[in-house]
C-alpha positions as CSV (number, residue, x, y, z in Angstrom):
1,X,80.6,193.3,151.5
2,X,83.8,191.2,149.7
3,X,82.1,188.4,152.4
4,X,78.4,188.5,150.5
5,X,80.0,188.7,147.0
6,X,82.0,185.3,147.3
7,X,78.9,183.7,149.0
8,X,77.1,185.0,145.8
9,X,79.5,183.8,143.6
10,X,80.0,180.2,145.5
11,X,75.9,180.0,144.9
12,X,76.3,180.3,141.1
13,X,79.1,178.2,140.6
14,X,77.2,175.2,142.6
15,X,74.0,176.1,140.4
16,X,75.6,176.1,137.1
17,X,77.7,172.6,138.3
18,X,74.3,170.9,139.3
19,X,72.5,172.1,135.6
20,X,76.0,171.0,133.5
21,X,75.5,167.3,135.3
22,X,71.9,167.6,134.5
23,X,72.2,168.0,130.6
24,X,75.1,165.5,130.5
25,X,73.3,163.0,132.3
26,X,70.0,163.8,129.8
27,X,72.2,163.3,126.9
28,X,73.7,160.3,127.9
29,X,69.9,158.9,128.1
30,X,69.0,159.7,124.8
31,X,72.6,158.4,123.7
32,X,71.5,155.1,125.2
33,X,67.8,154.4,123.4
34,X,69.4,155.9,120.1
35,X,72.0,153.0,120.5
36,X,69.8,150.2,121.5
37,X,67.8,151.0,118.3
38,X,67.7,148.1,115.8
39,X,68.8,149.7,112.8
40,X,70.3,146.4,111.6
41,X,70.4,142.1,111.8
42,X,73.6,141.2,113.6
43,X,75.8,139.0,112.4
44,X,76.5,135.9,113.7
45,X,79.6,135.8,115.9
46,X,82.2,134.2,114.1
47,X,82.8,130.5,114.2
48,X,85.3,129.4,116.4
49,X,88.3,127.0,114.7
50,X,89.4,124.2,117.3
51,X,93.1,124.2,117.6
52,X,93.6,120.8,116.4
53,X,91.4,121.5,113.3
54,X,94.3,124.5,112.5
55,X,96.3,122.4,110.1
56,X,93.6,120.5,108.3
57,X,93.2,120.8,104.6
58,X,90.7,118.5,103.3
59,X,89.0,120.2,100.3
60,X,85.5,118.9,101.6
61,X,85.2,119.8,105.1
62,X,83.2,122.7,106.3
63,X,83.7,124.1,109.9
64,X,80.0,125.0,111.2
65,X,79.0,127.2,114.2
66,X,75.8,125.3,116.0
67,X,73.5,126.6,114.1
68,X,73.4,126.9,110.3
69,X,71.5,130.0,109.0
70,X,69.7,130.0,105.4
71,X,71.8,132.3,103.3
72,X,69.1,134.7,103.0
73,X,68.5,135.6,105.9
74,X,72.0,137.8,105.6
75,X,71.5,141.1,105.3
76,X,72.9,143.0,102.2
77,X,73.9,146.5,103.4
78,X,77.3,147.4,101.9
79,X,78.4,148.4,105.5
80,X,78.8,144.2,106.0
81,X,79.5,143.2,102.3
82,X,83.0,141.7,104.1
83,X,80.6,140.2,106.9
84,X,78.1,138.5,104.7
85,X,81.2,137.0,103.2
86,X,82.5,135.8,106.3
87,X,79.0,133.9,106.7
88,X,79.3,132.4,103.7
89,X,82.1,130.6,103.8
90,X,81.1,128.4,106.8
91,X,77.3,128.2,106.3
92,X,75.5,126.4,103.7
93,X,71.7,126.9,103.3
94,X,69.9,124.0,104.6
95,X,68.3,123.2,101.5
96,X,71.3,122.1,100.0
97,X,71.8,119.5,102.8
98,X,68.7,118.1,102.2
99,X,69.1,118.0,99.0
100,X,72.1,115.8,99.2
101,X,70.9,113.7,101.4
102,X,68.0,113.4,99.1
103,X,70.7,112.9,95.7
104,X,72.3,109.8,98.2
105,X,69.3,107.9,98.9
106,X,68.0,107.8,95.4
107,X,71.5,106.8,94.6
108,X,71.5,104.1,97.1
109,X,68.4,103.0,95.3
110,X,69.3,102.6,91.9
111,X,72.8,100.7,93.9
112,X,70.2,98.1,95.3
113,X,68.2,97.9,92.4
114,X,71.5,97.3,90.4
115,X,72.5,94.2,92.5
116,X,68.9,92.8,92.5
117,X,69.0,92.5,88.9
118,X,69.4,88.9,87.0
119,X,72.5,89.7,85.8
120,X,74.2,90.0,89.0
121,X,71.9,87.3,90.1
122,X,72.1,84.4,87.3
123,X,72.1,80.9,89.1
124,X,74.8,78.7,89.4
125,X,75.5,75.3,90.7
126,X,76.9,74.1,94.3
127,X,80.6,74.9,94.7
128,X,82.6,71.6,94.2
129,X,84.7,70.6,96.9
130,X,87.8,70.9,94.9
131,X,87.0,74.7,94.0
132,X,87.3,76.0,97.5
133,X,90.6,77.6,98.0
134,X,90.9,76.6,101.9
135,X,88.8,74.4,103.6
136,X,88.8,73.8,107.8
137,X,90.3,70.5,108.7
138,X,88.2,68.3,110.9
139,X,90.8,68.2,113.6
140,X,93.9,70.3,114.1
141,X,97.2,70.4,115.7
142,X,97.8,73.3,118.2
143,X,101.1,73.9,116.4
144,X,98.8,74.3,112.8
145,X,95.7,76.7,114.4
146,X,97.4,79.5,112.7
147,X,100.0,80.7,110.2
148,X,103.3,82.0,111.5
149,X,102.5,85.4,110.1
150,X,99.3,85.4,111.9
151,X,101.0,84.9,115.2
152,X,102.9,87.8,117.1
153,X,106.0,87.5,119.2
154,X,105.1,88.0,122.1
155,X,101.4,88.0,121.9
156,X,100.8,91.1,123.7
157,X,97.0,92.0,122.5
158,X,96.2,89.3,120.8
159,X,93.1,87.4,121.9
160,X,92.9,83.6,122.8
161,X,91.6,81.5,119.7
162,X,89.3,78.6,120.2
163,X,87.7,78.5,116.7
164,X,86.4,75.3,115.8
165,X,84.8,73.8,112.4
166,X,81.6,76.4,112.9
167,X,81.9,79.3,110.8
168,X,79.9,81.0,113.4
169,X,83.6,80.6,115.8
170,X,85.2,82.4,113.0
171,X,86.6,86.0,112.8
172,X,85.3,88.1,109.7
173,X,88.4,88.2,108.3
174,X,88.6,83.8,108.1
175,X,85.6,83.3,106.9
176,X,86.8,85.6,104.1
177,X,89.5,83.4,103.3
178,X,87.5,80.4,103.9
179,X,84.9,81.7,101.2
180,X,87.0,82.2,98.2
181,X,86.4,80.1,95.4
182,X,88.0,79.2,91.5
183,X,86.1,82.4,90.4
184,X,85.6,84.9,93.0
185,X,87.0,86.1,96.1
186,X,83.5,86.5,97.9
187,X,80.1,85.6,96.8
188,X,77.7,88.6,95.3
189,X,75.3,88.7,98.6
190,X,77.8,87.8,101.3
191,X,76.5,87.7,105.0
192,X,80.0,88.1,105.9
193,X,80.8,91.5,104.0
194,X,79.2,93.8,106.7
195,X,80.8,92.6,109.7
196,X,84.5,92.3,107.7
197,X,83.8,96.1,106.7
198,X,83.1,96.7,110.2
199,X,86.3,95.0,111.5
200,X,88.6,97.1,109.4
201,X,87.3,100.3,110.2
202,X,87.0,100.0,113.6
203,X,88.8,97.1,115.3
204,X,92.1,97.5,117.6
205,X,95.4,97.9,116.0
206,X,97.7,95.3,118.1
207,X,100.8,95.6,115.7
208,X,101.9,97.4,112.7
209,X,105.0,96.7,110.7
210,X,106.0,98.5,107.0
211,X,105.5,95.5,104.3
212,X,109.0,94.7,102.8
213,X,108.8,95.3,98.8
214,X,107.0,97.4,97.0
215,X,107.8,101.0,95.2
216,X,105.9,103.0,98.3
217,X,105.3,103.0,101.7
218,X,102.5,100.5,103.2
219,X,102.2,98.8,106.5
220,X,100.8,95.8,107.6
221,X,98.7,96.5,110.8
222,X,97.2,93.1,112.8
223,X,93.9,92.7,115.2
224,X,93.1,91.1,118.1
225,X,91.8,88.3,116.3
226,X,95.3,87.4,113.9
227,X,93.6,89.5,110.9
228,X,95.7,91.3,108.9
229,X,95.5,93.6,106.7
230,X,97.3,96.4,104.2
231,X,97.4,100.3,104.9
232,X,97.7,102.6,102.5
233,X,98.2,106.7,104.1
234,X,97.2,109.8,102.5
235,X,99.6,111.4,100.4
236,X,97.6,113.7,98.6
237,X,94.2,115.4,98.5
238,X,91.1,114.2,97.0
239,X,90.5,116.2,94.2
240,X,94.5,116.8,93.3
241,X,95.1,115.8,89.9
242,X,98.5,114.2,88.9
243,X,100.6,116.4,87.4
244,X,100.9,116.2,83.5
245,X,104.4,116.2,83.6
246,X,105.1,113.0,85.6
247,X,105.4,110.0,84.4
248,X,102.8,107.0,85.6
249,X,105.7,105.1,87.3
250,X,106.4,108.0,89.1
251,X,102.7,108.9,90.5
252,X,101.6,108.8,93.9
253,X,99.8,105.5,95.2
254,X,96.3,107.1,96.9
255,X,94.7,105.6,99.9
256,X,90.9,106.5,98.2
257,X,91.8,104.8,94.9
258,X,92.4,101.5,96.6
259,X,89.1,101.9,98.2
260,X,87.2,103.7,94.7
261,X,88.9,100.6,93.0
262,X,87.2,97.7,95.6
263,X,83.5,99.6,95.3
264,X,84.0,99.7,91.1
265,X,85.0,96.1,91.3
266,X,82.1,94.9,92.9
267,X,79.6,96.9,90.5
268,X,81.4,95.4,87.4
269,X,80.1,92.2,89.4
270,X,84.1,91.1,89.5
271,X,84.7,90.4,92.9
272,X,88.5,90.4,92.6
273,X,89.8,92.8,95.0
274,X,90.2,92.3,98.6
275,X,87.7,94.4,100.6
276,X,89.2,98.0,101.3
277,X,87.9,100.2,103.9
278,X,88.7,103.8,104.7
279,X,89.9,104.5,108.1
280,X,91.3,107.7,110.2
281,X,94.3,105.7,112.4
282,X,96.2,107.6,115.6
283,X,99.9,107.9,114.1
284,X,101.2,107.6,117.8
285,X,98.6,105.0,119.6
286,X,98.1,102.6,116.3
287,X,101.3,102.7,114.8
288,X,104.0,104.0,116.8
289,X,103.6,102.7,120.2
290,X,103.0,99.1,118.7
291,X,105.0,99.1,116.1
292,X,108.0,95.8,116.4
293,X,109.9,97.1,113.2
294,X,112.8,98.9,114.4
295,X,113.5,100.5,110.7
296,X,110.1,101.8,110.8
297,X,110.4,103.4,114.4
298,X,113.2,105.6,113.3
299,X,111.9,107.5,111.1
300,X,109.1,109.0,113.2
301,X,108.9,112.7,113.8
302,X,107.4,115.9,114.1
303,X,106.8,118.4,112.5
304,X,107.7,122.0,113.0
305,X,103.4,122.5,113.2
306,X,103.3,119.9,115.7
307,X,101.6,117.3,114.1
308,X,103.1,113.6,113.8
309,X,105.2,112.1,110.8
310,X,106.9,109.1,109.7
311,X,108.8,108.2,106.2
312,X,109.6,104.6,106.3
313,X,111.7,102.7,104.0
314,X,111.0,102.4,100.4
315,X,112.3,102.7,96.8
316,X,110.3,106.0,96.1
317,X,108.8,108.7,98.6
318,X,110.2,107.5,101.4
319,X,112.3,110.6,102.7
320,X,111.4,113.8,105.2
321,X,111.0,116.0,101.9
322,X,107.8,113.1,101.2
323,X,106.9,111.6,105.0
324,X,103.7,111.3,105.8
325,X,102.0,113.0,108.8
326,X,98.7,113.0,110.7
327,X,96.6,116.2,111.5
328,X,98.0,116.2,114.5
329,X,97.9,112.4,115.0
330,X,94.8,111.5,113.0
331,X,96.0,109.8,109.7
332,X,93.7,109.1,106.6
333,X,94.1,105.7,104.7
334,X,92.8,102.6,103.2
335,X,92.8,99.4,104.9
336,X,92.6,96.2,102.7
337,X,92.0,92.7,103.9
338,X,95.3,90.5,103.4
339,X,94.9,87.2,101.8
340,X,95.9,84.0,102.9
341,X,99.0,83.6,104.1
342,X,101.4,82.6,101.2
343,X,102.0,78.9,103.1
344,X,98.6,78.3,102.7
345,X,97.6,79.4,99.3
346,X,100.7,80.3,97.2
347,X,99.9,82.8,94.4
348,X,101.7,82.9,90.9
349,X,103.1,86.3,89.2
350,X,102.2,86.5,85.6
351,X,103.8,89.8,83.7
352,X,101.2,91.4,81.9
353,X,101.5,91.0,77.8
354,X,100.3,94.7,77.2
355,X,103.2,95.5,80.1
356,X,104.7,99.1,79.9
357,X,108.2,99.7,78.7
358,X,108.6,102.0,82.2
359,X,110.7,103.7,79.8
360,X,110.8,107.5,79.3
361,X,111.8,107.1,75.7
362,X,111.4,103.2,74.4
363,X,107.7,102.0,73.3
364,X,106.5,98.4,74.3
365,X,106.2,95.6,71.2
366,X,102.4,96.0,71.3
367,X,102.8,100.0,70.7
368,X,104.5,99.1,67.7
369,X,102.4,96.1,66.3
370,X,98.7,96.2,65.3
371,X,98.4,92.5,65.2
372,X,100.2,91.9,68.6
373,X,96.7,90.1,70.0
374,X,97.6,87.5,67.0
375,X,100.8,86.4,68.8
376,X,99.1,86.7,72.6
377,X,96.5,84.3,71.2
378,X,98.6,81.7,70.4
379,X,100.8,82.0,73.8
380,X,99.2,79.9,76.9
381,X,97.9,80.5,78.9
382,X,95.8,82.7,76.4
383,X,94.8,80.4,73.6
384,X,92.2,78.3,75.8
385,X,89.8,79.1,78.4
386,X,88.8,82.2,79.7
387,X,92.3,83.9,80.6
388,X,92.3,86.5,77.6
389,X,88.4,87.4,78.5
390,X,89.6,87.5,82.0
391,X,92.5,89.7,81.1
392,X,89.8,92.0,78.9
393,X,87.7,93.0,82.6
394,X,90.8,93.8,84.1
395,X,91.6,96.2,81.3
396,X,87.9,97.6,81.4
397,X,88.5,98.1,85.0
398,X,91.9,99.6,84.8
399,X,90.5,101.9,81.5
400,X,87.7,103.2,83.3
401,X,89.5,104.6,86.2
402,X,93.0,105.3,84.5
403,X,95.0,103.3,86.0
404,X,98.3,102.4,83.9
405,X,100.4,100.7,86.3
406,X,99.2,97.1,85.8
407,X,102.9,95.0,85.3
408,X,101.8,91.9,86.5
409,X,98.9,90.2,88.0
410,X,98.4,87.3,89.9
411,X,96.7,83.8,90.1
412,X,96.4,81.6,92.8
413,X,98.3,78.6,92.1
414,X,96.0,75.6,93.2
415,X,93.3,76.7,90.5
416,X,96.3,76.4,87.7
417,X,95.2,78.3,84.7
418,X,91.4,78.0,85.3
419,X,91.0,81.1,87.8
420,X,90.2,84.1,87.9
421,X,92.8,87.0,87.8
422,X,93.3,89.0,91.4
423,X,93.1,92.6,90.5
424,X,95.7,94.2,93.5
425,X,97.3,97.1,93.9
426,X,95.4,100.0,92.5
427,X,96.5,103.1,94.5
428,X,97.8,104.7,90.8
429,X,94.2,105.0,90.1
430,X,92.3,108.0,89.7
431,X,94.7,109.8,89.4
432,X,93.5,112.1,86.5
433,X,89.6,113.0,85.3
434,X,90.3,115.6,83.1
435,X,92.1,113.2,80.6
436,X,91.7,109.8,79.2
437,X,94.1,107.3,78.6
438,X,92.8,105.5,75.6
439,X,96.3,103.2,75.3
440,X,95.2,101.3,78.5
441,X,92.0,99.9,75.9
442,X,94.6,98.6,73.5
443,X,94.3,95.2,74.0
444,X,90.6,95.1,73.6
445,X,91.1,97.1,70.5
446,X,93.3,94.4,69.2
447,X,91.8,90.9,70.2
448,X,87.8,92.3,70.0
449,X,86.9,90.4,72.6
450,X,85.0,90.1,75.7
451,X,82.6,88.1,78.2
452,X,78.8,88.2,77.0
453,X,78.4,88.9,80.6
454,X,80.8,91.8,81.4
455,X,78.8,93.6,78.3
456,X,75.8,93.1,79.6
457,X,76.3,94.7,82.9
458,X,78.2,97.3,80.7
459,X,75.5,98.1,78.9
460,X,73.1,98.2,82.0
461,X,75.4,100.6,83.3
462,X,74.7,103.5,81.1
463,X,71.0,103.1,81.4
464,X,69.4,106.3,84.0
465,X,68.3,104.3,86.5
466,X,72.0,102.4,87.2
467,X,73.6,105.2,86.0
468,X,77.3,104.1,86.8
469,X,78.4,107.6,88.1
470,X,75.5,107.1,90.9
471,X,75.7,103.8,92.0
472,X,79.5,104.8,92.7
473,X,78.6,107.9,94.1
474,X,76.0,105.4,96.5
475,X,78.3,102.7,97.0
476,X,81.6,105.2,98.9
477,X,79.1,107.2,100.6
478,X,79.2,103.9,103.2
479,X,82.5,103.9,103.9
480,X,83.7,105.2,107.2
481,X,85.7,108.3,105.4
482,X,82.6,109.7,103.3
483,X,81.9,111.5,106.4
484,X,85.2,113.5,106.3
485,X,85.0,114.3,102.7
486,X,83.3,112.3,99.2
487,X,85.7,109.7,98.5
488,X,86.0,110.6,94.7
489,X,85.7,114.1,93.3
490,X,82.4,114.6,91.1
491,X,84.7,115.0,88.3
492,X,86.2,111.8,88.4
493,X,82.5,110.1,88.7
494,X,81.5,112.0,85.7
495,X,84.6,110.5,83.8
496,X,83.7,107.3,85.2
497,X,80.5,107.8,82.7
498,X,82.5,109.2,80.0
499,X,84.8,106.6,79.6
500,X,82.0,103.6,79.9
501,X,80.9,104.9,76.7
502,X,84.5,104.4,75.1
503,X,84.6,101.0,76.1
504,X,81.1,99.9,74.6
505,X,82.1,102.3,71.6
506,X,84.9,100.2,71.1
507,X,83.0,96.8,71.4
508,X,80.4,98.3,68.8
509,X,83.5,99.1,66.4
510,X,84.9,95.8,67.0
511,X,81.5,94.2,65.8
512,X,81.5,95.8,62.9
513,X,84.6,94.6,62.0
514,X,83.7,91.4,62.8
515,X,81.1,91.4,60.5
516,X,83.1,92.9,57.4
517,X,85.8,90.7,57.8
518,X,83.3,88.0,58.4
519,X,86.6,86.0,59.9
520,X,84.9,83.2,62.0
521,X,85.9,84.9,65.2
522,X,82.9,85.8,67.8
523,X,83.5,89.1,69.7
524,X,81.6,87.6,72.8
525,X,83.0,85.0,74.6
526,X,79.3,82.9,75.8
527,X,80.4,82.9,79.5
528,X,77.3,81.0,80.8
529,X,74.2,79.4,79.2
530,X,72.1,81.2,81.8
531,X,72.3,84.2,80.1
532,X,70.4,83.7,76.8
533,X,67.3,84.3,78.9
534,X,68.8,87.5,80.1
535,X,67.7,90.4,77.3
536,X,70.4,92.5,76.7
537,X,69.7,96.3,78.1
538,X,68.2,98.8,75.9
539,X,69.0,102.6,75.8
């Protein structure tokens, strides 16, 4: 009897075992298709950040998956409000790509229309012989192919020369020198401009050394081909103002200002500063491990994030509280051609007559005296030819992207007096688009004058279709570092406008003046006859 009841019971145990897997196993199934059920869009999985991308800070770079995604496309349920966000931040919709790309080319257009317009194009007569700053000798010593600063020690990566009286033998970077003339440093359409460019930004770095002098750090890197030229590293971002308490002596030198200043230059139709050209340079492979200046090589280390740092040797910023450091290696800078070597065309310093007191208290002699131009006029080299009118475009140029560091200039010293002015040095630039610094205008205030020419092409400036904001916007976006991030901040291109309008307010102020005082004394100096069949712009 006990035997038949625990059978009985056994049975009912294994029975109610079976049914409990059964209704598990039935709810787990519907579990499943209620899961699977799309009740919302995923999100895209999050964007991964490469390691070496960790440290980077440049204002302008956005860090995409493969894909973009059109913003609306997100969905909007508050259970992924933080999600959505997430998206945000790394995708843009793909109009707005298009649409800069779009905003570019028309730039680019009104930049080619610019330089195809007469007054960038007004004829002129053959260069005399005596108005070339170099020429090639017919027949040269092997001891005189080359400058001694264009040779290296032990001429470890330096290619063999056998240049010869064809400009087609020579490097980009000599038939730069070889094309500089009484009035400009390179013609207005020069073949040789691309390939120069090109050379800059992309050619091997044999040497570097730091250049002696100067307030900040710069090196002088060389190529294969004995080129040289000046780099200039990041200090600071792109769209950092300078602080309103420091002083303009005191400022950081910026890598993109030299290169803003080259591309303003050259649509002022100047053609005064070197080329400059942006380039992203290995700390370690393109300066340290071919570096021959031993002060240099000391002061190379890194930092507690890993990435690599030097300081140099210099009057200002040249410490481990101010060194500058690649992201890990890769360092941002400007690269500017050198010109000839100082055996071969010696340049003179002039101090500037509207120089700064560099003072934190004491005021300059023009600050204090209205008539000061009265005096300048009467000192050489300003009271004949075109040296005060060539002084005024270096003031319009300094004015219009704030630079107040200009001390001295220079000349080179075969053309005498009857040159024009080289406009180096301009990393204090841009420095500040918030404010304007209408002191730097004081000379033009004072003398009222300026080249007919440099008017014109002001004037043209401010008309919509040569808009000076978008041609400057059109002319960085070809340099190598527009693809990291815009060279200039829209802000500072806006002021670029802003401040155009002060100068030709200024030049309208200064002929009505003209005309009260009815003093004999032309505001326009009548640069070239050519240009009475040029009509000056309207609008």
């Amino acid at each position: 009897m006990m035997w038949r009841i625990r059978r009985r019971s056994r049975t009912i145990c294994l029975s109610l075992a079976f049914v409990t897997i059964f209704i598990h196993l039935l709810l787990a199934l519907v579990s499943f298709s209620i899961y699977h059920q799309p009740c919302d869009t995923p999100l895209p999985p999050r964007t991964h950040i490469p390691r070496d991308l960790a440290h980077t800070n440049y204002t302008s770079v956005v860090i995409r998956g493969p894909a973009e995604l059109p913003t609306d496309n997100i969905q909007t349920d508050s259970s992924h409000k933080d999600g959505k966000k997430m998206v945000k931040s790394h995708v843009r919709p793909l109009s707005d790509k298009g649409g800069k790309n779009a905003s570019i080319e028309s730039d680019l257009l009104k930049l080619e229309a610019l330089f195809g317009h007469p007054l960038y194009n007004m004829p002129s007569p053959p260069v005399p012989e005596e108005d070339w700053l170099l020429r090639v000798k017919p027949k040269v010593k092997a001891s005189e192919r080359s400058s001694q600063r264009w040779v290296s020690a032990s001429q470890d990566g330096y290619e063999d020369v056998h240049w010869n009286s064809s400009s087609s033998s020579h490097p980009p970077w000599l038939r730069f020198h070889l094309g500089i003339s009484r009035w400009q440093l390179y013609p207005h359409h020069d073949p040789n401009m691309e390939p120069l460019m090109q050379q800059l930004a992309t050619h091997r770095i044999v040497s570097t050394v730091q250049k002696s002098g100067g307030t900040q750090l710069k090196l002088v890197m060389s190529f294969p081909s004995y080129g040289q030229a000046m780099f200039k590293p990041m200090k600071q971002e792109r769209d950092e103002e300078t602080n309103y308490n420091l002083y303009y002596f005191s400022d950081f030198e910026r890598h993109n200002a030299e290169i803003a200043a080259f591309h303003l230059d050259r649509i002022l139709g100047y053609r005064r500063i070197p080329p400059v050209a942006g380039r992203l340079v290995d700390v370690v492979k393109e300066i340290k491990d071919v570096t021959t200046d031993r002060k240099l090589a000391r002061t190379f280390f890194a930092s507690p994030v890993g990435n690599q740092c030097f300081y140099g040797q210099c009057s200002y910023y040249c410490s481990t509280e101010h060194a500058v450091c690649g992201r890990p290696r890769d360092l941002e800078g400007s690269l500017a051609v050198m010109l000839p070597d100082l055996s071969l065309a010696r340049r003179k310093t002039w101090r500037s007559p509207w120089r700064r007191s560099y003072s934190r208290s004491k005021l300059a002699k023009w600050e204090t005296e209205p008539e000061y131009c009265s005096t300048v006029k009467k000192t050489p080299p300003y009271d004949k030819g075109t040296r005060l009118v060539d002084f005024i475009d270096m003031v319009i140029l300094d004015f219009l992207m704030s630079n107040m560091d200009r001390h001295h200039y220079e000349t080179f010293e075969k053309f005498v007096n009857n040159t024009f002015l080289l406009h180096l040095d301009n990393g204090r630039a841009f420095g500040r688009h918030s404010k304007d610094e209408p002191s730097i205008l004081t000379p033009l205030k004072q003398c009222c004058r300026i080249r007919r020419s440099t008017w014109l092409r002001l004037r043209l400036l401010t008309l919509p279709q040569y808009r000076l904001s978008d041609v400057m916007r059109a002319s960085l976006s070809r340099d190598p570092l527009h693809k990291v991030a815009p060279l200039l901040a829209e802000p500072h291109l806006t002021a670029l406008d802003r401040r155009l309008k002060t100068v030709l307010g200024t030049v309208s102020r200064c002929q009505k003046e003209q005309k009260r005082n009815d003093n004999g004394e032309d505001v326009f100096y009548e640069d070239t006859a050519s240009l009475k069949d040029v009509a000056a712009p309207s609008g």
